[in-house]
C-alpha positions in Angstrom: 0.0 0.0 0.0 3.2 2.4 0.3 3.3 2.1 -3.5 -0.3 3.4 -4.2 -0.1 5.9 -1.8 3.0 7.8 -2.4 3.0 6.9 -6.2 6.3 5.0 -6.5 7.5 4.1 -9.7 8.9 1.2 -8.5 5.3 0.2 -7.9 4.4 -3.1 -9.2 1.9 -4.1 -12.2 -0.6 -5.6 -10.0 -0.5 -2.3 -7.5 -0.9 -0.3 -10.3 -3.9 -2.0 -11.9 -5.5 -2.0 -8.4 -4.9 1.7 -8.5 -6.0 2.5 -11.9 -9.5 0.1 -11.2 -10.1 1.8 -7.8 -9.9 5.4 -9.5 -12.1 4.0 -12.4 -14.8 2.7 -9.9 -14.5 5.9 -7.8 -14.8 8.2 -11.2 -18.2 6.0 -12.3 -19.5 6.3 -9.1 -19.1 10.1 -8.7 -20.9 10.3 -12.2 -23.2 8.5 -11.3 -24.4 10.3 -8.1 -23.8 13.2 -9.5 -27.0 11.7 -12.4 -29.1 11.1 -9.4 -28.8 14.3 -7.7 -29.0 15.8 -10.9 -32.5 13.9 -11.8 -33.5 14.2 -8.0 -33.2 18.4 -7.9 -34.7 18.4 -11.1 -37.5 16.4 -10.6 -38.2 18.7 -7.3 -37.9 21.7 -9.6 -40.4 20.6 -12.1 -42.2 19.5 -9.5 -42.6 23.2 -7.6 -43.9 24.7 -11.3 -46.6 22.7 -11.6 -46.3 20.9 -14.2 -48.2 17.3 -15.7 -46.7 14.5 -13.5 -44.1 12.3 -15.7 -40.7 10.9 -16.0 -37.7 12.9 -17.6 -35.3 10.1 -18.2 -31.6 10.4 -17.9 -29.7 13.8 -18.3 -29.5 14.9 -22.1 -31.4 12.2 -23.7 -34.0 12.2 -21.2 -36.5 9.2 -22.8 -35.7 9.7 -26.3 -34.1 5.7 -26.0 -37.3 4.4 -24.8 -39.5 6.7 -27.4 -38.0 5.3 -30.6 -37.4 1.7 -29.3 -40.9 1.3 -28.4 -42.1 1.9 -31.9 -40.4 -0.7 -33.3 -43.0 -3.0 -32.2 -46.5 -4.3 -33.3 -48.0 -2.2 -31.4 -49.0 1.3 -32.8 -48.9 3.8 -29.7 -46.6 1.8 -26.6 -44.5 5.0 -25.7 -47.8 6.9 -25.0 -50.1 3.7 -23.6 -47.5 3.1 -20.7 -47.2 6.5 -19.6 -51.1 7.2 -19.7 -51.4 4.4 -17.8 -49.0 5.7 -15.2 -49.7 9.2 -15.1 -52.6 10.0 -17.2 -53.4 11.5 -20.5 -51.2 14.8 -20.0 -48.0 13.6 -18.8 -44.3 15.4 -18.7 -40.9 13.8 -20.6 -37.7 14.5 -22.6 -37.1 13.6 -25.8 -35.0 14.8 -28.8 -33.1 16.9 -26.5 -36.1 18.9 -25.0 -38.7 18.8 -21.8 -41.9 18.1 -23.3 -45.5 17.6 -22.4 -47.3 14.5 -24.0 -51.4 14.9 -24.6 -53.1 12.0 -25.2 -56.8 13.9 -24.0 -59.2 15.6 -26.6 -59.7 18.5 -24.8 -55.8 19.5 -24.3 -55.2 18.8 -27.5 -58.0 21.2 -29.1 -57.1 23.8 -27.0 -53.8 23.7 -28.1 -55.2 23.3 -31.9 -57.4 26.4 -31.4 -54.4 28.4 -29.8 -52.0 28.5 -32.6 -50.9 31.7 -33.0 -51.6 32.8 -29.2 -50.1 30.5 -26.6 -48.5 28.0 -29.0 -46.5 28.2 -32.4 -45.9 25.6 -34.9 -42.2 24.0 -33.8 -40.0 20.9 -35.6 -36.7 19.9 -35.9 -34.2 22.1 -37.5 -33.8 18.8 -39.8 -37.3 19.0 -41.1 -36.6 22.7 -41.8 -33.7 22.1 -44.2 -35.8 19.4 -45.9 -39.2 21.8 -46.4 -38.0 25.2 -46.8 -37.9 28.3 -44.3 -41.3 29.2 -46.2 -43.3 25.9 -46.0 -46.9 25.8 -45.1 -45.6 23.8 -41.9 -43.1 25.8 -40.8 -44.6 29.6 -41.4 -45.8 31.7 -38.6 -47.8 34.8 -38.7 -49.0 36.7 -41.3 -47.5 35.2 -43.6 -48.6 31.5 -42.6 -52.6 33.1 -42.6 -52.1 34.1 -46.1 -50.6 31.1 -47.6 -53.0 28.9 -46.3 -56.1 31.2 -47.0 -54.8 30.8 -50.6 -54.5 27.1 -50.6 -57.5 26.3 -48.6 -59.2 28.8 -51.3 -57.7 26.4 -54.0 -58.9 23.2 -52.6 -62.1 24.1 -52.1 -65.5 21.7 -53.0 -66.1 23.9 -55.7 -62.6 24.2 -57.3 -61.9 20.0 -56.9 -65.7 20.3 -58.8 -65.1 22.1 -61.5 -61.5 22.1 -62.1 -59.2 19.4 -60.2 -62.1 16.2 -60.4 -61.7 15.5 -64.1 -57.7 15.5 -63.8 -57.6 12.8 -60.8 -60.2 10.6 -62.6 -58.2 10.5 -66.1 -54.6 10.1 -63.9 -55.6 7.4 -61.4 -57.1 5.3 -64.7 -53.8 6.6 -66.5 -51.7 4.9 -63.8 -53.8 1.4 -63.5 -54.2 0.8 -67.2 -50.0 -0.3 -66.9 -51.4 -2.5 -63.4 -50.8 -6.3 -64.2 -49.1 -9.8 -62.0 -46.9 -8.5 -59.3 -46.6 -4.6 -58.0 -45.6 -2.7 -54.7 -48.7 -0.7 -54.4 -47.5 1.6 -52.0 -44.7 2.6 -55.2 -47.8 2.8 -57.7 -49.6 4.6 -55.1 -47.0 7.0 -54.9 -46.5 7.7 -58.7 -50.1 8.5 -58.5 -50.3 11.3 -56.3 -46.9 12.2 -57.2 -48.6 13.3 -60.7 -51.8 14.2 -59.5 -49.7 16.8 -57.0 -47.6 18.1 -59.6 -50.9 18.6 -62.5 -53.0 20.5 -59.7 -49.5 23.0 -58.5 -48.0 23.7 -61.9 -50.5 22.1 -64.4 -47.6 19.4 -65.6 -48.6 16.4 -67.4 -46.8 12.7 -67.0 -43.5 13.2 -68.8 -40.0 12.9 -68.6 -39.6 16.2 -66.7 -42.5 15.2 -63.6 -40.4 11.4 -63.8 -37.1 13.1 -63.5 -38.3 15.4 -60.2 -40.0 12.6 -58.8 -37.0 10.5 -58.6 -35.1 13.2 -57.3 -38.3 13.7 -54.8 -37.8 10.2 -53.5 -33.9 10.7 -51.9 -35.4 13.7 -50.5 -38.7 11.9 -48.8 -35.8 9.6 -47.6 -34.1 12.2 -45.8 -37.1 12.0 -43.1 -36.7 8.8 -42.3 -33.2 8.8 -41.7 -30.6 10.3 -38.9 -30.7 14.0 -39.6 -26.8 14.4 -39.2 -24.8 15.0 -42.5 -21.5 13.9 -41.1 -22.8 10.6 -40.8 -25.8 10.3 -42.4 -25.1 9.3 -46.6 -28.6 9.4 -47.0 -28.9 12.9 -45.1 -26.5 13.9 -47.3 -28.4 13.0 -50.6 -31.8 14.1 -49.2 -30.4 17.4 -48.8 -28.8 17.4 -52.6 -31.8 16.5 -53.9 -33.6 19.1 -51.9 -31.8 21.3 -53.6 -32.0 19.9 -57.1 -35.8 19.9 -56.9 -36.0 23.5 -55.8 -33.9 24.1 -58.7 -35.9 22.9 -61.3 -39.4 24.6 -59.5 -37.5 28.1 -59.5 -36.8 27.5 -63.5 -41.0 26.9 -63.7 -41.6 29.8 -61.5 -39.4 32.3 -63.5 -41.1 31.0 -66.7 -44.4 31.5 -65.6 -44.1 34.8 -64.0 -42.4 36.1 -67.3 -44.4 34.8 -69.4 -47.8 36.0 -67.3 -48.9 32.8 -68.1 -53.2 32.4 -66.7 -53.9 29.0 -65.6 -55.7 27.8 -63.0 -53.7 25.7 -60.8 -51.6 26.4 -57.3 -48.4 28.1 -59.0 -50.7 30.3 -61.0 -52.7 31.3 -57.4 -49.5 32.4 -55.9 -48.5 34.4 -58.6 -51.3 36.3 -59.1 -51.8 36.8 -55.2 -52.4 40.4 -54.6 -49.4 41.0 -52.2 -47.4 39.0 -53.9 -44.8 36.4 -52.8 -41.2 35.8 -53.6 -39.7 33.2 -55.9 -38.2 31.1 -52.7 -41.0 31.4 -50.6 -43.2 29.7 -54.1 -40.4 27.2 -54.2 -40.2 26.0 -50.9 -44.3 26.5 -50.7 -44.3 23.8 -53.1 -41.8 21.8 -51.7 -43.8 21.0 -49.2 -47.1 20.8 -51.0 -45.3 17.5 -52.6 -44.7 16.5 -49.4 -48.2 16.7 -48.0 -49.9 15.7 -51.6 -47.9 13.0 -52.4 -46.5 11.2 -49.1 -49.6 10.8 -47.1 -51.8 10.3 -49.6 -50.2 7.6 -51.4 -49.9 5.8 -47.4 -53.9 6.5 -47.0 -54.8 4.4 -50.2 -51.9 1.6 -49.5 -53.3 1.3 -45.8 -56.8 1.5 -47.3 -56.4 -1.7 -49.3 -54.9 -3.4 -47.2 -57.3 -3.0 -44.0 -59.8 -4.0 -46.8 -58.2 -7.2 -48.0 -58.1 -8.0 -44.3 -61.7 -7.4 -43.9 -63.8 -9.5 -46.7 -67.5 -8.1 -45.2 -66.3 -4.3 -45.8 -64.5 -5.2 -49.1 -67.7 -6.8 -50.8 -69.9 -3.7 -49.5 -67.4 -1.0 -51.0 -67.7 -3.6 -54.0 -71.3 -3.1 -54.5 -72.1 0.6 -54.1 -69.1 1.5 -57.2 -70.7 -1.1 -58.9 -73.6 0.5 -58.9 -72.3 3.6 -59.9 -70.2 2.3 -62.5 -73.2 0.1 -64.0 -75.1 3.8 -64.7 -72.1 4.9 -66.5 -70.0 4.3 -70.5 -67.0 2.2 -70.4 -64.8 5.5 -70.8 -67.0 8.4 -68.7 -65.3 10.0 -65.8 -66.5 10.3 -62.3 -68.6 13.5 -61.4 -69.3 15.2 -58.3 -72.5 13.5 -57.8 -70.6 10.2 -58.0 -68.3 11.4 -55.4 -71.5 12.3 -53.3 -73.0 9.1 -53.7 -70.1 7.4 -51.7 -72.0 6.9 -47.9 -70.1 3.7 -47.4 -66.9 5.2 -49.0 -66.4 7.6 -46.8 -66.9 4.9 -43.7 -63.8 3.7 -45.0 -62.2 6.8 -45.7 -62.7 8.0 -42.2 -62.0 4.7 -40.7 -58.3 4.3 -42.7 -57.9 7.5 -41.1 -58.4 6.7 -37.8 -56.5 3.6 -37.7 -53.5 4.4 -39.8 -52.8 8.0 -38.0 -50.3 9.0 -40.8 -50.1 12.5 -39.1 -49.6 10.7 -35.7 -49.8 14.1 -34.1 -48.2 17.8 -34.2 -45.2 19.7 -32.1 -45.6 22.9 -30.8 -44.1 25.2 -28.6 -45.8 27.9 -25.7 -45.0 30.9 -26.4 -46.3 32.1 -22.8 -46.5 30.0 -19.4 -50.0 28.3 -20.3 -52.5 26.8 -17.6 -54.1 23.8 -18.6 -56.0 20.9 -16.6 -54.6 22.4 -13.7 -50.7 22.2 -14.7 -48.5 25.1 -15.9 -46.1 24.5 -18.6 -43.3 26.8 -19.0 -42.9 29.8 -21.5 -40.6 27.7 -24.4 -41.8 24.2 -23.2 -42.8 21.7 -26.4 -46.1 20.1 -26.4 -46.9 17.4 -28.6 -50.7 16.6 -28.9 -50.8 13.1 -30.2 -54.0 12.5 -32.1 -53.4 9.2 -32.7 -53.3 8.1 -29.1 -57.1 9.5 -28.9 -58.1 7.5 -32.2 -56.8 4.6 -30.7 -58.6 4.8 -27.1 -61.2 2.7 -25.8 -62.9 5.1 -23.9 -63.5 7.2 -27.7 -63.8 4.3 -30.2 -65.4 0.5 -29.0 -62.6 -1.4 -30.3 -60.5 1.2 -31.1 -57.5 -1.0 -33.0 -59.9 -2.5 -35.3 -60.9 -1.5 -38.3 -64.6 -1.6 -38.6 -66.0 1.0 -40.8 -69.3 0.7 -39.8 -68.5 2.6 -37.0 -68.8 5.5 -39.1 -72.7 5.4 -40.1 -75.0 7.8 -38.9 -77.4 5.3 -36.9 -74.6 3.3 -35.5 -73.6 5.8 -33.1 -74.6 7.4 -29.6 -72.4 10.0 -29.3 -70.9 11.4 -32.7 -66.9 10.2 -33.4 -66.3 13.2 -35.1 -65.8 14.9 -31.9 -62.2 13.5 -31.0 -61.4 12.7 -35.2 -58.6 14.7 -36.2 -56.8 13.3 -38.6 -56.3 16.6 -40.4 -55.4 19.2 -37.6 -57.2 22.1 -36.8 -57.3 25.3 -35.7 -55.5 27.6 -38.0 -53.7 25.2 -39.2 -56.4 22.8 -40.4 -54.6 20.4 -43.1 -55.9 22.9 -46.9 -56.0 19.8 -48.6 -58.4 17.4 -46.5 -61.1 17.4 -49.0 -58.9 16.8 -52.2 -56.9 13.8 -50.6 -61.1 12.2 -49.8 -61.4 12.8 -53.5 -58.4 11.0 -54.7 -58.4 8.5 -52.3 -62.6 7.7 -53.0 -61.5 7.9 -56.7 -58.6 5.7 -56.4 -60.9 3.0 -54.5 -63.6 3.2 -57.3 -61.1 2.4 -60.1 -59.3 0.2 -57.9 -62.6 -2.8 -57.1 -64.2 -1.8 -60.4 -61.5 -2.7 -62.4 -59.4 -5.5 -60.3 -59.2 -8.6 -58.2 -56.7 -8.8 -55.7 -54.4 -10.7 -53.1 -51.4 -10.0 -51.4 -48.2 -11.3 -52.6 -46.8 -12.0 -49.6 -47.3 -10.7 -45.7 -46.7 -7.2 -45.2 -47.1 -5.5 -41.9 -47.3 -1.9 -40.3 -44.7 -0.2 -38.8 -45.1 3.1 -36.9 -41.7 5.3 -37.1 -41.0 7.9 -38.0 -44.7 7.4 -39.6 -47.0 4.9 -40.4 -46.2 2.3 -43.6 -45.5 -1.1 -44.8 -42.5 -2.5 -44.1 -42.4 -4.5 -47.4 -44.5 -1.4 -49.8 -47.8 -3.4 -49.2 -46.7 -6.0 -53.1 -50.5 -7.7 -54.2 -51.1 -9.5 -57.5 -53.3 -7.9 -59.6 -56.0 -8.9 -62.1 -57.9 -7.2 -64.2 -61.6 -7.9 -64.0 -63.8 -8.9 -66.9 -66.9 -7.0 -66.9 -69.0 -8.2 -69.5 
């Protein structure tokens, strides 16, 4: 023990190791009391502000660990379900770096819906900003944000998708499945179809090689989402980011082109440019950026998750089945879909709302308080997130009898007591209400005409959900097709 104490370096091997492990073990255990008292003083101080009861993890990474591991198994909403269980519907944690409050209750959440702009403002990753665009629909505040989305809520309207934008989703969806035949990834087919049907209704562009060329790029940078947002270590970060870059080249060329050429059509680019206060080139860009985003990734997930909650359910299949046959039966070989088709789809929209409600593809928003805000009897701090999580609400019990199965019939008027509508958000709301929520119905009720009308189905092989970053198949949802013969 002379050795270790006065440091001699005629100390031997085995006293030094002893030395070296006793200094490691006294290091590890410092750390580590210093963790507690660190989780132990702040769990007092979060305590003392009144905020939602809940667990903050470790220091720095707080639960983030837990959040994303949990989704990587069957079950859709595990992160939330244990914690509501614990501590109840509003509950406090730490993920992706920040303290944040966790709503899994109605009411929270539409209060913090109706807020925007008051006590809470829109707030993502810094990631999802370099993917979208400082000037996305998403990501705009103010002003600015009401204008934009007065415009495209103006453009989407019933009687625009009437007149105008119906006609172009019935001749692209039958476009797309006239090549259908054998083996195909639906949620790739899917894809191409609102991929086109986005870019016709924003800049009035047919299928061609130019939309083929942008929609390849458009794929690395969907990619980019799903991906660790760090570009020193992230390849396909990296190429997300380039092909940001490259599509918001190719947009700017279309934008000049129209602008100089005071080109009059009647589609989103040609909204925005005749807008009375005008916008800039990037702010168009990036607005459509993220129009692509919103047109073409969701929707294409909606009609994949569609299908395959009604391969999996015969009864609902055979029902869809009969009410487009009998609006196919009144109509030529070749005539389009009206409006009053569209509005002749009860059972339709069952399943429409239903896909909704199960798939969650918006599981729920971010914001931020802008002001300490009382809710429920907790305060959460001015700069605190909150995530309202509508899919945790979709999925309870207590809202929906067998709430994680999918049962359209839910849906009909006389089936219900109390009205589902009033915890359904699959689109938002408040100011920030999704623009497009009536267009993706349309394609998606147009897409499920063509789709039993003209085929037979069954799945190629087994394909299940999985539930981060969002909702998909983990194998594209691949189903043999075959055309039908209708004679």
């Amino acid at each position: 023990m002379v050795h270790l104490l006065t440091g001699n370096p005629m100390a031997s091997p085995t006293t030094t190791s002893f030395s070296s492990a006793v200094s490691t073990a006294a290091t590890i255990l410092a750390a580590a009391a210093a963790s507690v008292i660190f989780v132990i003083l702040r769990r007092v101080r979060y305590r003392r502000l009144g905020l939602p009861p809940g667990n903050l993890g470790l220091p720095l990474i707080g639960e983030t660990l837990q959040l994303i591991g949990a989704y990587k198994t069957e079950n859709p909403e595990p992160f939330i379900d244990e914690r509501v269980k614990r501590f109840g519907p509003v509950f406090t944690t730490h993920v992706f770096g920040e303290p944040t409050v966790f709503s899994a209750d109605p009411e929270t959440n539409r209060f913090v819906l109706q807020n925007e702009g008051k006590l809470f403002e829109s707030s993502y990753p810094a990631s999802i900003c370099n993917l979208l665009g400082k000037h996305s629909l998403l990501l705009m505040k103010g002003g600015l944000h009401k204008r934009m989305h007065s415009l495209t809520m103006s453009f989407a309207n019933s009687s625009i998708i009437k007149d105008h934008l119906m006609v172009d989703i019935d001749r692209l969806v039958r476009f797309n499945m006239d090549s259908w035949t054998g083996r195909i990834l639906l949620m790739e087919e899917a894809k191409k179809i609102t991929f086109e049907l986005t870019v016709k209704q924003m800049m009035s562009f047919d299928p061609g090689e130019w939309s083929e060329r942008l929609r390849k790029e458009y794929l690395l940078v969907i990619e980019g989402f799903f991906t660790l947002p760090l570009p020193l270590f992230s390849t396909t970060y990296r190429k997300a980011i380039k092909a940001r870059g490259k599509v918001a080249e190719e947009l700017t060329v279309v934008v000049r082109r129209r602008r100089a050429a005071e080109e009059t059509k009647k589609d989103m680019l040609g909204a925005l440019l005749a807008a009375e206060d005008g916008f800039s080139d990037e702010e168009i860009v990036d607005f459509l950026v993220a129009l692509l985003v919103a047109g073409y990734e969701t929707t294409s997930t909606i009609m994949t998750l569609a299908v395959k909650f009604l391969t999996e359910t015969p009864l609902a299949l055979s029902q869809l089945k009969e009410e487009h046959e009998e609006i196919r039966g009144k109509k030529m070989e070749s005539e389009s879909l009206q409006w009053s088709d569209y509005k002749s789809m009860p059972f339709t929209q069952c399943v429409v709302n239903e896909t909704l409600r199960v798939a969650n593809i918006i599981s729920g928003v971010f914001r931020r308080t802008t002001t300490d805000v009382e809710i429920k009897g907790y305060t959460i701090p001015k700069g605190w997130k909150v995530f309202s999580s509508f899919r945790a609400v979709h999925l309870d019990p207590s809202h929906f009898k067998d709430a994680r199965s999918f049962n359209p019939w839910r849906w009909k008027s006389d089936s219900v007591t109390t009205s589902p509508y009033n915890v359904f958000t699959p689109f938002g709301g408040g100011p920030r209400l999704c623009p497009g929520y009536e267009l993706a119905r349309v394609e998606l009720s147009i897409f499920l005409h063509h789709l039993v009308t003209r085929f037979s189905w069954v799945p190629a092989e087994e394909d299940k959900l999985v539930f981060f970053p969002t909702t998909r198949t983990q194998k594209r949802y691949p189903i043999i097709v075959q055309h039908r013969d209708r004679s």
